[in-house]
C-alpha positions as CSV (number, residue, x, y, z in Angstrom):
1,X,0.0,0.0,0.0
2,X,1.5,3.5,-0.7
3,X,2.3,5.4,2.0
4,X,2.6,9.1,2.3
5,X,5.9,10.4,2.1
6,X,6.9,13.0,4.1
7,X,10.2,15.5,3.7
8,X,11.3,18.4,5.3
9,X,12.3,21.7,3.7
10,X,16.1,20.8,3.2
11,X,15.5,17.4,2.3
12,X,13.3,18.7,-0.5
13,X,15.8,21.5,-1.6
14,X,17.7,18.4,-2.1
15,X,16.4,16.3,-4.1
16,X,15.7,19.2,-6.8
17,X,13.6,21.9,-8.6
18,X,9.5,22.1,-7.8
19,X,7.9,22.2,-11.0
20,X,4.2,21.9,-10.5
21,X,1.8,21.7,-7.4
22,X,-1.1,19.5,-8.6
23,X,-4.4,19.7,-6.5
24,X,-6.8,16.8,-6.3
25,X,-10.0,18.0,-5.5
26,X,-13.3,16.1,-4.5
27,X,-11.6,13.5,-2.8
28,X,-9.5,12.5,-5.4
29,X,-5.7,10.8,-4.8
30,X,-3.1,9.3,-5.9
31,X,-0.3,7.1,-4.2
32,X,3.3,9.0,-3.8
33,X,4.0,5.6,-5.9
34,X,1.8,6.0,-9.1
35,X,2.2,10.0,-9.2
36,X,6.2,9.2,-9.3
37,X,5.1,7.2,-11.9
38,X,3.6,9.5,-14.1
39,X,5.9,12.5,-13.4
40,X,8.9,10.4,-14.1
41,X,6.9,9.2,-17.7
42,X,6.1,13.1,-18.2
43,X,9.5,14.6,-18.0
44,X,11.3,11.3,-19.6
45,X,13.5,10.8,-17.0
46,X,13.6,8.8,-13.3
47,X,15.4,11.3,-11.5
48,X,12.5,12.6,-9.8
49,X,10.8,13.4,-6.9
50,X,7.4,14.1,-5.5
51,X,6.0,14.7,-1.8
52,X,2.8,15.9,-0.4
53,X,2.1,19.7,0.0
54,X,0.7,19.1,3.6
55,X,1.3,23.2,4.1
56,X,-1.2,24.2,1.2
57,X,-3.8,21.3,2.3
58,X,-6.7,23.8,2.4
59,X,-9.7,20.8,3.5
60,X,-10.0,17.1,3.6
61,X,-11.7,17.7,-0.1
62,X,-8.6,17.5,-1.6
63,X,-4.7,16.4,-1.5
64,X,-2.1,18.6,-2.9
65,X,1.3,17.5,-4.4
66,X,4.8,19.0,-4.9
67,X,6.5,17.1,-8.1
68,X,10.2,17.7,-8.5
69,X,13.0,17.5,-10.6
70,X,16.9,17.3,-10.1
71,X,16.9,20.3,-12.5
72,X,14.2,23.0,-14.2
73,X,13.4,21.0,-17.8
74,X,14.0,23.1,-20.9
75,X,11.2,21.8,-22.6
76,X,8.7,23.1,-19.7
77,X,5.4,22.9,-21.9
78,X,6.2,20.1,-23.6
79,X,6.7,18.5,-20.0
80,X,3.3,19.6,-18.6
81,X,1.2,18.8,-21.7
82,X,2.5,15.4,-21.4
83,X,1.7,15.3,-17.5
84,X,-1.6,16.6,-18.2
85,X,-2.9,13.8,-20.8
86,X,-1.0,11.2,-18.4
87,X,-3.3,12.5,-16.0
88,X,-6.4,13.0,-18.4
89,X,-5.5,9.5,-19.0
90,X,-5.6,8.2,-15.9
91,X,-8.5,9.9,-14.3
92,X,-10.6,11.2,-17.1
93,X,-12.1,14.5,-16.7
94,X,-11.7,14.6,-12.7
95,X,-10.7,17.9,-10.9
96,X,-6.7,18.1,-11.1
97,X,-5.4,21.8,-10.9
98,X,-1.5,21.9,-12.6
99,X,0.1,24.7,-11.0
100,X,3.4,25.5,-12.7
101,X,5.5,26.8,-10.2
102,X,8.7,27.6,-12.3
């Protein structure tokens, strides 16, 4: 079973660049696991990261994630368009908000 996983601010400097906060609203989730997943699909490479955003969870209606990567990608819309249909893929027309952050 996928388990949250939890870093503190250093250990995310770390591990890399924050390229998108993505909002599941209505109840909606995804494991740490599976999100990896897709985020490492998106931006072709497995030198990623991903965490919960437990300091923007506005309401039990919805989780918030912080995906990473080791550095910003140069092809940033070409990244996000592909994380969007892997997401449109996986969950259909369900609530997701893609926040670039870079």
């Amino acid at each position: 079973m996928n388990q949250p996983i939890r870093m503190t601010p250093s250990e995310m400097e770390r591990k890399g660049v924050t390229i998108f906060r993505l909002i599941f609203h209505n109840g909606l989730t995804i494991g740490p696991s599976s999100l990896k997943g897709l985020w490492s699909r998106a931006l072709g490479s497995e030198d990623v990261s991903v965490s919960r955003d437990s300091a923007h969870r506005g309401s039990s209606s919805h989780e918030t994630y912080l995906v990473r990567a080791t550095v910003r990608p140069t092809n940033l819309e070409s990244v996000e368009s592909n994380l969007r249909r892997l997401l449109h893929d996986r969950f259909g027309t369900a609530h997701i908000e893609l926040r670039r952050l870079v």
